[in-house]
PASE-632400 format. One line per 4 residues: number of its first residue (from 1); for each residue x, y, z of N, C-alpha, C, O, CB. Coordinates in Angstrom, 3 decimals, padded with zeros to 6 digits, always signed. Glycine has a CB too. Layout:
N
NUM> X Y Z X Y Z X Y Z X Y Z X Y Z; ...
% end
This chain:
139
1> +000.853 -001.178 +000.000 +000.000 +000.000 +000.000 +000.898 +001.240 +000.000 +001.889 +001.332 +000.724 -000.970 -000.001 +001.233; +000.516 +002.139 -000.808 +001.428 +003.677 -000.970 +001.411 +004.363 +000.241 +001.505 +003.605 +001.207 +000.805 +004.821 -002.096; +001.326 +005.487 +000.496 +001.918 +006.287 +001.511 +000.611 +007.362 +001.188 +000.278 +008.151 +002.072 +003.748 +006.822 +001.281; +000.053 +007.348 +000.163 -000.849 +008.027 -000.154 -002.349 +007.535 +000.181 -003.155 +008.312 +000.693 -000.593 +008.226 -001.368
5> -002.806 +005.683 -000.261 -003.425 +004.938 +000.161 -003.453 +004.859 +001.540 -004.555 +004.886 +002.089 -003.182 +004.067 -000.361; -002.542 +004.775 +002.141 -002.992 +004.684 +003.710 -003.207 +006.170 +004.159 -004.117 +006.366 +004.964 -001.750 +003.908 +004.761; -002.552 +007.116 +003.775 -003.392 +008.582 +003.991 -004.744 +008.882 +004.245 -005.361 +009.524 +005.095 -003.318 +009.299 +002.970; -005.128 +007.930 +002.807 -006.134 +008.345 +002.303 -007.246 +007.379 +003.228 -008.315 +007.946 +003.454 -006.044 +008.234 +000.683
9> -007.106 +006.092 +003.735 -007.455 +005.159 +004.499 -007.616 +005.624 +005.436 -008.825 +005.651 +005.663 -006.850 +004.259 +004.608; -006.928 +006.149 +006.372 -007.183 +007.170 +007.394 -007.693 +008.131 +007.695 -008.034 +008.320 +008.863 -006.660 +007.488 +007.651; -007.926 +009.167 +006.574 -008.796 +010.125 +006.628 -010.032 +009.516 +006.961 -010.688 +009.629 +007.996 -008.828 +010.869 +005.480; -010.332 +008.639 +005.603 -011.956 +008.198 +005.763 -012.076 +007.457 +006.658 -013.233 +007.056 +006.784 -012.652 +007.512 +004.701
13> -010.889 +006.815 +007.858 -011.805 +006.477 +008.893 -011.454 +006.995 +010.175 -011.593 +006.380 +011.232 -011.950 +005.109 +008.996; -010.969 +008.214 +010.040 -011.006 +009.418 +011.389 -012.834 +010.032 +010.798 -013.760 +010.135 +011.603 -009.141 +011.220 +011.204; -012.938 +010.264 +009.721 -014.533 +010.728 +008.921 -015.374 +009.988 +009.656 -016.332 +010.375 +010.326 -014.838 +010.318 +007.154; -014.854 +008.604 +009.451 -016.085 +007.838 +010.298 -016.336 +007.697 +012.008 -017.436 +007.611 +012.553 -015.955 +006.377 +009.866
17> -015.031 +007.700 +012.664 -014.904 +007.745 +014.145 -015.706 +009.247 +014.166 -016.692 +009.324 +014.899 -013.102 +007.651 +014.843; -015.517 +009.809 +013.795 -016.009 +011.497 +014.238 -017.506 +011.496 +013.947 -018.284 +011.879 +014.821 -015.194 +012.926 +013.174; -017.914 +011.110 +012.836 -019.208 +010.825 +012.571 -019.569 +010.053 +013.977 -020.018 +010.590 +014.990 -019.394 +009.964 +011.137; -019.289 +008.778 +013.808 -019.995 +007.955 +015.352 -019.738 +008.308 +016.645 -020.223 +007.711 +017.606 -019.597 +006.533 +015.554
21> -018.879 +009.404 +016.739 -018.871 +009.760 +018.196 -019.647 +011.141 +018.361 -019.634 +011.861 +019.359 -017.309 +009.876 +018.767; -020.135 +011.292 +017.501 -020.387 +012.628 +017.160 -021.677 +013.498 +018.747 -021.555 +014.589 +019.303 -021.240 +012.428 +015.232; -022.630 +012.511 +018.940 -023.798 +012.467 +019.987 -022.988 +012.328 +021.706 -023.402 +012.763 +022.781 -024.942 +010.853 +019.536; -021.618 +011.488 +021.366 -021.359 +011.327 +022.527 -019.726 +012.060 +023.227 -019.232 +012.059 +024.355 -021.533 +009.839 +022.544
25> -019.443 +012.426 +022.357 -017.952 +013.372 +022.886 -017.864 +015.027 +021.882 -016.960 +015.862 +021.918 -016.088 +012.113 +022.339; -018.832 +015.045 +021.259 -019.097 +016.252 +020.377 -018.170 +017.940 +020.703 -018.354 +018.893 +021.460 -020.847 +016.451 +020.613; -017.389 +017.659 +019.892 -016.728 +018.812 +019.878 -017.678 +020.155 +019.542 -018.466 +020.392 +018.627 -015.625 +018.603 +018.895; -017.193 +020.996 +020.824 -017.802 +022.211 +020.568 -016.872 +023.568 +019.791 -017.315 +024.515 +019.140 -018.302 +022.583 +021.983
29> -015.311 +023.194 +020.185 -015.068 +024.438 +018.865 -013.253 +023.457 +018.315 -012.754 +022.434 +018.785 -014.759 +026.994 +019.867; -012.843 +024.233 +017.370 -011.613 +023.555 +016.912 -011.354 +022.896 +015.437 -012.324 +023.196 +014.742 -011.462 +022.538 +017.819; -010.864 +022.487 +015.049 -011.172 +021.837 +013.449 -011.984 +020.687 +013.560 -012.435 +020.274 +012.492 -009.793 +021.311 +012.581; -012.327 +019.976 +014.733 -013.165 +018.707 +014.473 -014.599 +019.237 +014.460 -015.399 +018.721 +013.680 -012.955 +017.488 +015.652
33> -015.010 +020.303 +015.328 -016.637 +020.992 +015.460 -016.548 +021.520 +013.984 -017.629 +021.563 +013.397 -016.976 +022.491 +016.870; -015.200 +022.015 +013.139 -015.444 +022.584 +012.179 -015.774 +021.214 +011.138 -016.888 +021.393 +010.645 -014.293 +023.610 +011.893; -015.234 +020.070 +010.712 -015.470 +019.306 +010.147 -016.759 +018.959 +009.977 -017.527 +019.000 +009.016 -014.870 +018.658 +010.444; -016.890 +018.432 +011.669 -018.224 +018.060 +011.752 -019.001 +018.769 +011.398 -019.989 +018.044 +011.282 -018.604 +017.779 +012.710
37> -019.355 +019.989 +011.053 -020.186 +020.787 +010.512 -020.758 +020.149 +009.634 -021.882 +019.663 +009.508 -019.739 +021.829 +010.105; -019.178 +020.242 +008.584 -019.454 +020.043 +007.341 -020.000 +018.795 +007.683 -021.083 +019.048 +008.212 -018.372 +020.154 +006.313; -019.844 +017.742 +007.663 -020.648 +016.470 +007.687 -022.199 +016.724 +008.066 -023.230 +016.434 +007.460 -019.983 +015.455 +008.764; -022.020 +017.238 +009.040 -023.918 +017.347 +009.148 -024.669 +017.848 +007.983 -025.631 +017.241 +007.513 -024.484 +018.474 +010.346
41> -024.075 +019.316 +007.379 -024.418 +020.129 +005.964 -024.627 +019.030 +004.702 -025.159 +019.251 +003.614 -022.995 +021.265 +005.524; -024.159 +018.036 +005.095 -024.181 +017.394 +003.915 -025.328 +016.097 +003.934 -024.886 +015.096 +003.371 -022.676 +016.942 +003.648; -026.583 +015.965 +004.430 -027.278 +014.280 +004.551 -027.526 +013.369 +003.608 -028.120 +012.296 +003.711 -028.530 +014.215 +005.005; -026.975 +013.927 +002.582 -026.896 +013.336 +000.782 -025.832 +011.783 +001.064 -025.718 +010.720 +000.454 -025.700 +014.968 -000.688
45> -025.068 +012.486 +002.566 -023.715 +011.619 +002.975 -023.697 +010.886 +004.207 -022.739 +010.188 +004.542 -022.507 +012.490 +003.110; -024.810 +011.041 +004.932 -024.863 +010.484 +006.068 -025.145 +008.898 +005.939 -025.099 +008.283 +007.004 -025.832 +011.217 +006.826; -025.439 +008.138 +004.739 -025.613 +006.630 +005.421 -023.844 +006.275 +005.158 -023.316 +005.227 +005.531 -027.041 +005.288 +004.359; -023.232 +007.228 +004.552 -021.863 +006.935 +004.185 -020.866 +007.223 +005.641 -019.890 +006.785 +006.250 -021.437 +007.988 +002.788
49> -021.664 +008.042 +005.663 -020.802 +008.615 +007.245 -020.849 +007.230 +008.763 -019.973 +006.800 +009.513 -022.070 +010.496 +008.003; -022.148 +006.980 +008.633 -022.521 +005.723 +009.488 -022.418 +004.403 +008.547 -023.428 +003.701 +008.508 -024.135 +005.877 +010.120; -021.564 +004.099 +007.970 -021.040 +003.036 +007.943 -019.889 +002.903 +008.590 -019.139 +003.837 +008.874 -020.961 +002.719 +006.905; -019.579 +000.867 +009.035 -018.541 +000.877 +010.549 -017.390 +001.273 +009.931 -016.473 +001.855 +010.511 -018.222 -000.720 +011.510
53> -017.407 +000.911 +008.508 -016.034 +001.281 +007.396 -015.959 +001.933 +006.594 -017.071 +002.136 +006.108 -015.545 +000.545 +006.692; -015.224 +002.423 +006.131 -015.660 +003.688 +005.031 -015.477 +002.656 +003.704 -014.423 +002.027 +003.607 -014.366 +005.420 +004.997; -016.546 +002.499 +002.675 -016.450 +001.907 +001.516 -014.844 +001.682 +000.761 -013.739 +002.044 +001.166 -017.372 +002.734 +000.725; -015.211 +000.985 -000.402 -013.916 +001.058 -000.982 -014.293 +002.167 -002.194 -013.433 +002.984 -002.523 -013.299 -000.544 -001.508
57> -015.103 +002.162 -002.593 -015.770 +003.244 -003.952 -016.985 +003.632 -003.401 -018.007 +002.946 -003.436 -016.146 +002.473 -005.636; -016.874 +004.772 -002.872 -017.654 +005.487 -002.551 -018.705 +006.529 -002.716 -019.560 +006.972 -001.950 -017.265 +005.601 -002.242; -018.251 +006.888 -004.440 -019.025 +007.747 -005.074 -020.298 +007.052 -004.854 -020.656 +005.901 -004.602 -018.629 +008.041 -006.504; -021.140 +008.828 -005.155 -021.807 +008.871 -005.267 -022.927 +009.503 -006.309 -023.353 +010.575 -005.881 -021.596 +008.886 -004.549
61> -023.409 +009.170 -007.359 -023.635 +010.055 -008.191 -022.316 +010.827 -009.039 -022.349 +011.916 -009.611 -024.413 +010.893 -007.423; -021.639 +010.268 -008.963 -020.170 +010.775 -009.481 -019.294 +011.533 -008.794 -018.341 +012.179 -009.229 -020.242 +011.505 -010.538; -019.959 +011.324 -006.916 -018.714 +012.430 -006.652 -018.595 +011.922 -005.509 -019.538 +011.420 -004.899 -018.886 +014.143 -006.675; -017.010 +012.016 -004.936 -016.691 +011.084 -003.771 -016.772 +012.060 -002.733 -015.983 +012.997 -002.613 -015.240 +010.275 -003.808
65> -017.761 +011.818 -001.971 -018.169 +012.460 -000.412 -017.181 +013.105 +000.011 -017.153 +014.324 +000.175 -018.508 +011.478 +000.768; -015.770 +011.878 +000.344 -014.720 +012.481 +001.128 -013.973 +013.763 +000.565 -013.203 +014.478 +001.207 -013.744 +011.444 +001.356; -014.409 +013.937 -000.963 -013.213 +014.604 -001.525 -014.022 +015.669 -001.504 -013.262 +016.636 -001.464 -012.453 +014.157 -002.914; -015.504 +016.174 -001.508 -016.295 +016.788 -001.678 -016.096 +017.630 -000.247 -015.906 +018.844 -000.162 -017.446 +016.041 -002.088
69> -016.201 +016.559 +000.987 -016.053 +017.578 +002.363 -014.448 +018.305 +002.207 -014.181 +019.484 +002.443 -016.161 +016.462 +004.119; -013.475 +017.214 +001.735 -012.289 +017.990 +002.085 -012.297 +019.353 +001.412 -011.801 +020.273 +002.064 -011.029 +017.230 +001.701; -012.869 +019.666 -000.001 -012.885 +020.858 -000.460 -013.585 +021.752 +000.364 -013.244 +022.895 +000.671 -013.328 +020.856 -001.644; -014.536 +021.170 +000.678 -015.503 +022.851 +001.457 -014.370 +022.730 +002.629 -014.499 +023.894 +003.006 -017.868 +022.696 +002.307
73> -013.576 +022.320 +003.306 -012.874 +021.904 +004.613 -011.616 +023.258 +003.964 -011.180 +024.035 +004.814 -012.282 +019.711 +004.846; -011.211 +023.397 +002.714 -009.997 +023.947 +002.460 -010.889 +025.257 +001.889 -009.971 +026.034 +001.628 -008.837 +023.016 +001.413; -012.137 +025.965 +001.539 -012.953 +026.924 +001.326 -013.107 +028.015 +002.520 -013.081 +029.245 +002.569 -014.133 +026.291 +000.993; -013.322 +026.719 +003.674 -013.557 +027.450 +004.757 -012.591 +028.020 +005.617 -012.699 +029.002 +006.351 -014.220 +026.831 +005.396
77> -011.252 +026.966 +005.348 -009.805 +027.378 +005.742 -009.711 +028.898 +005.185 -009.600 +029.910 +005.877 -008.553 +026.298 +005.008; -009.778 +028.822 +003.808 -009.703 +030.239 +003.193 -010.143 +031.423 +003.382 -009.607 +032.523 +003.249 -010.003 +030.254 +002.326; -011.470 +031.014 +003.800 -012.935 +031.978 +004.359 -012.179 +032.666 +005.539 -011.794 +033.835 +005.517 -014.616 +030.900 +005.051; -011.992 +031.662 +006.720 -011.269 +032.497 +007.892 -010.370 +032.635 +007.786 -009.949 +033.637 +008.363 -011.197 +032.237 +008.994
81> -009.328 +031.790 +006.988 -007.878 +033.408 +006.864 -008.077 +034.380 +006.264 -007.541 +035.413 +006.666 -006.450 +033.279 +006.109; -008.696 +034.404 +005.398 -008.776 +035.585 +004.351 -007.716 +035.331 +003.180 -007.199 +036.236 +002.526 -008.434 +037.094 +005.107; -007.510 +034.194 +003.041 -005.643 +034.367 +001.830 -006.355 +032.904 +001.073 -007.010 +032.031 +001.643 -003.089 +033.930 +003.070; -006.045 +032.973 -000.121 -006.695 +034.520 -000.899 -008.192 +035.112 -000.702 -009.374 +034.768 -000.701 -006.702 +034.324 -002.574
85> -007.155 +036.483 -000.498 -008.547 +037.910 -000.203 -009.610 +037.814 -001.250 -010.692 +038.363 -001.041 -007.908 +039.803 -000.431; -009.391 +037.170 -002.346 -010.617 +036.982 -003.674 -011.614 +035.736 -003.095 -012.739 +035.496 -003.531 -009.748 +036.364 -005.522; -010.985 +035.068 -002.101 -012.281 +033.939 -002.118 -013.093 +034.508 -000.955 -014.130 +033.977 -000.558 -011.818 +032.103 -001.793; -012.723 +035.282 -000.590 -013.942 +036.186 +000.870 -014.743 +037.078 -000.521 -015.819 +036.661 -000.949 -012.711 +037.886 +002.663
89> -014.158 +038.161 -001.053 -014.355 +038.843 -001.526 -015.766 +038.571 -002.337 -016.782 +039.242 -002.513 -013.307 +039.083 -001.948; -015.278 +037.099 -002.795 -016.060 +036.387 -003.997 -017.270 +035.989 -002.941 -018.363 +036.554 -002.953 -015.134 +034.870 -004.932; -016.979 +035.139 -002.205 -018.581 +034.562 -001.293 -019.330 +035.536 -000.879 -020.542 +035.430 -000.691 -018.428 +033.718 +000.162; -018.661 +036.562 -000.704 -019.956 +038.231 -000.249 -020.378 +038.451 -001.721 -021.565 +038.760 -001.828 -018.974 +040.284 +000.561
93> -019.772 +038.375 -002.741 -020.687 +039.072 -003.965 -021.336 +038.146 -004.096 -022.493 +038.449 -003.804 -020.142 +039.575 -005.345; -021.192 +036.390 -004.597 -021.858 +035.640 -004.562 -023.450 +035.930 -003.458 -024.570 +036.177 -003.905 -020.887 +034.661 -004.330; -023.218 +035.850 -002.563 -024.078 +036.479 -001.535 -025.211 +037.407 -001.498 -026.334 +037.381 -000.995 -023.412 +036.994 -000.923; -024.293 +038.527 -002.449 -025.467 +039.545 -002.667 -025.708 +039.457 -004.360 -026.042 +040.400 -005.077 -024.987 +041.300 -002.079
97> -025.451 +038.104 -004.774 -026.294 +038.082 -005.918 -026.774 +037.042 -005.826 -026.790 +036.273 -006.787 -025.819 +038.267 -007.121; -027.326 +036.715 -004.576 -028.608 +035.527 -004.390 -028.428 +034.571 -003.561 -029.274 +034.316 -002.704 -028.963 +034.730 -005.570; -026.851 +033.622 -003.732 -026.725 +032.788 -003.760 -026.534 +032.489 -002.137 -025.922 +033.287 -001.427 -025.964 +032.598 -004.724; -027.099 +031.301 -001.633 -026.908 +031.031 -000.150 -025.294 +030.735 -000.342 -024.506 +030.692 -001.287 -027.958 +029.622 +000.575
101> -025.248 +030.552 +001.113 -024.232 +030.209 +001.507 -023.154 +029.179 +001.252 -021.932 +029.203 +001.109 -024.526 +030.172 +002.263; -024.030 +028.341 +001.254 -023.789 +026.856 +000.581 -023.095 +026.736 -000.845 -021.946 +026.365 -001.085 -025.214 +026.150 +000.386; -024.328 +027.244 -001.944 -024.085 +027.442 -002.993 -023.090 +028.166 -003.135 -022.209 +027.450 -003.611 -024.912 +027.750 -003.499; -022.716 +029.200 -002.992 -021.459 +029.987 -003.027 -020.077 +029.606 -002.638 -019.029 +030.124 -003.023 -021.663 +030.953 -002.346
105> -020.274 +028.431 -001.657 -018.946 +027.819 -001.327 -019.015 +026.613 -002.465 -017.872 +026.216 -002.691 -018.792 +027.257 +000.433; -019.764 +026.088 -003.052 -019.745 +025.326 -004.078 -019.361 +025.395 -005.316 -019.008 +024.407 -005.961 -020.534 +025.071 -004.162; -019.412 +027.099 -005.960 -019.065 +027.655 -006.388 -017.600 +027.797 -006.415 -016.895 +027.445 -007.360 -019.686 +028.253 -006.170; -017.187 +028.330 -005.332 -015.777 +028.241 -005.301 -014.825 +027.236 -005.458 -013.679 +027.360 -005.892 -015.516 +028.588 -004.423
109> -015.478 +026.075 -005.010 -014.920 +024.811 -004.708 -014.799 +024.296 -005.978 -014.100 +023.292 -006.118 -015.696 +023.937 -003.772; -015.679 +025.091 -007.517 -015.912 +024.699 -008.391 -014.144 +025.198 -009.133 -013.329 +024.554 -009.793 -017.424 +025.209 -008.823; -014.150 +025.973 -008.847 -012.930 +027.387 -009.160 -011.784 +026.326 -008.545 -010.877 +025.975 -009.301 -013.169 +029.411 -007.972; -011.822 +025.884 -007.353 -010.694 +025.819 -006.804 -010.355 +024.087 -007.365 -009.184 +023.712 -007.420 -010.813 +026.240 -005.064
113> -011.447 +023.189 -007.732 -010.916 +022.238 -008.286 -010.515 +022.290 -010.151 -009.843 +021.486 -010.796 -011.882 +021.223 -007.830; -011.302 +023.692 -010.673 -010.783 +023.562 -012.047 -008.831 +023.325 -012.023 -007.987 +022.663 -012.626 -011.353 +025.188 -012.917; -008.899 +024.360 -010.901 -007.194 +025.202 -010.787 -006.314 +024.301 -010.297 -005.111 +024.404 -010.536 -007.002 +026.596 -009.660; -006.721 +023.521 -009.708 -005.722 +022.328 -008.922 -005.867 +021.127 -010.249 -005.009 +020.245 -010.234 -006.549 +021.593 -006.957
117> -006.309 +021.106 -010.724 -006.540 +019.538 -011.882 -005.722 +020.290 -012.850 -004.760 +019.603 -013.190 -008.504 +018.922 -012.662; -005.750 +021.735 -013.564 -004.705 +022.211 -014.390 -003.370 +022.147 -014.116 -002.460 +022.004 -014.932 -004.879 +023.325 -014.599; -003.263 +022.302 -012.486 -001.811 +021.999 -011.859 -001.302 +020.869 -011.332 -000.192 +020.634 -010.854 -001.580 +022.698 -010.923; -002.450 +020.068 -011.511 -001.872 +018.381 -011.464 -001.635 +017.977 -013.229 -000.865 +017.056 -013.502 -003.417 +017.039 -010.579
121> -002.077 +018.445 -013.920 -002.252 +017.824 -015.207 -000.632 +018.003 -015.613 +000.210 +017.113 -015.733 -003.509 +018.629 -016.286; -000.457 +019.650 -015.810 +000.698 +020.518 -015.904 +002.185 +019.614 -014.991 +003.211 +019.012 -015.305 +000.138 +022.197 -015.091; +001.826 +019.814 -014.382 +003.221 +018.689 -013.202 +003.563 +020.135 -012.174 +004.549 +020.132 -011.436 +005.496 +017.870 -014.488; +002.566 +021.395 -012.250 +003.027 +022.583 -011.784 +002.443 +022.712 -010.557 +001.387 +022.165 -010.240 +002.792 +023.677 -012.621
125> +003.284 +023.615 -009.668 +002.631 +024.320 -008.582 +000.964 +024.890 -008.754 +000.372 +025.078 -009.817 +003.593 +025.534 -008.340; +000.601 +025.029 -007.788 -001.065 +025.695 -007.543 -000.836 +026.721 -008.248 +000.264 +027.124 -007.871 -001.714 +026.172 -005.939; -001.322 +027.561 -009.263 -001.161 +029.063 -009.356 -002.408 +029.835 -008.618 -003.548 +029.381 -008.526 -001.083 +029.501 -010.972; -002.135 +030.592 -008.315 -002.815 +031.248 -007.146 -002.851 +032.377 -007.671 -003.492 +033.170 -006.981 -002.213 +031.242 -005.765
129> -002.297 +032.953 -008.923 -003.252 +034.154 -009.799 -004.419 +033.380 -010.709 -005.522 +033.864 -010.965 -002.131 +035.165 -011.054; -004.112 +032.548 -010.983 -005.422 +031.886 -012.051 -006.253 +032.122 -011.298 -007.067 +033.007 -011.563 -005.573 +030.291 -012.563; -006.340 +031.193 -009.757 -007.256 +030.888 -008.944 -007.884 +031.906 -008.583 -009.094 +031.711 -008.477 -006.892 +030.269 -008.023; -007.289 +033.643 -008.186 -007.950 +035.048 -008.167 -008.300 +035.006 -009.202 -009.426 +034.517 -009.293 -007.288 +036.272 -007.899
133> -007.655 +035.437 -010.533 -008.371 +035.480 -011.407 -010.157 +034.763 -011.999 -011.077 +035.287 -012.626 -007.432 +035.229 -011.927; -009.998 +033.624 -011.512 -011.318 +033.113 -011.969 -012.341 +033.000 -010.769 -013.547 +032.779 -010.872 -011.127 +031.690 -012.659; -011.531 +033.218 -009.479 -012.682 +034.153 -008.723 -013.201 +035.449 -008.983 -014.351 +035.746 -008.661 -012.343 +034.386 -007.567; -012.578 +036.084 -009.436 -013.280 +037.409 -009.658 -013.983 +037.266 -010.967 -014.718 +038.197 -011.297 -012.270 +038.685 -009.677
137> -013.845 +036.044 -011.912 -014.772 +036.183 -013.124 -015.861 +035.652 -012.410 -016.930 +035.634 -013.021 -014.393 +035.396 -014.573; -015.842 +035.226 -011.288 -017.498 +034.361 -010.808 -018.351 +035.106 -010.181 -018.073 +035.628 -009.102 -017.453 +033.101 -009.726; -019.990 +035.311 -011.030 -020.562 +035.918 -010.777 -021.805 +036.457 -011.696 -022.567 +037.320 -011.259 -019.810 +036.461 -010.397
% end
């Protein structure tokens, strides 16, 4: 098994310990209350979440839960640092042109996986002007 596979093995089953402890040791602030958020936001994912194991193929409808929370997980990272200042910038205009909350981080998440798959494709670093850049075209 790679170094990446068991990474990745682990995530999804810290996802699942946190899910099942969730009623009985429930974090009230920190990155796990923040996770857990996201897991609750999502019930499209909850019989996935309460399973004792996390699947081996997990999609759903074409999109893998885990990879789906980790993005809003790195949106929201962004949200409260502020870096980059375009993805705050962007969820308030988003905001005041309709869009809940939700949607608007979905949005981004849309932006932020075009930009990372060009820089996996490429063999390149993140660029992080594209990524402003095509936040500020969203809208």
């Amino acid at each position: 098994m790679s170094f990446d596979d068991l990474m990745q093995q682990q995530f999804r089953q810290w996802v699942h310990e946190l899910w099942a402890k969730r009623n009985l040791e429930r974090p009230d602030q920190g990155p796990e209350a923040t996770f857990l958020r996201l897991l609750e936001e999502h019930p499209e994912y909850h019989d996935i979440w309460s399973l004792p194991t996390p699947p081996t193929d997990p999609t759903i409808g074409g999109t893998n839960p885990y990879l789906h929370i980790s993005l809003h997980q790195a949106v929201d990272e962004q949200l409260h640092s502020g870096e980059p200042a375009e993805v705050r910038d962007t969820f308030v205009r988003l905001k005041k042109l309709g869009d809940h909350e939700h949607e608007a981080r979905h949005r981004i998440m849309g932006v932020l996986v075009t930009v990372m798959n060009a820089s996996m494709q490429k063999g390149v670093a993140f660029d992080t002007a594209d990524y402003e850049k095509r936040l500020r075209a969203l809208g």
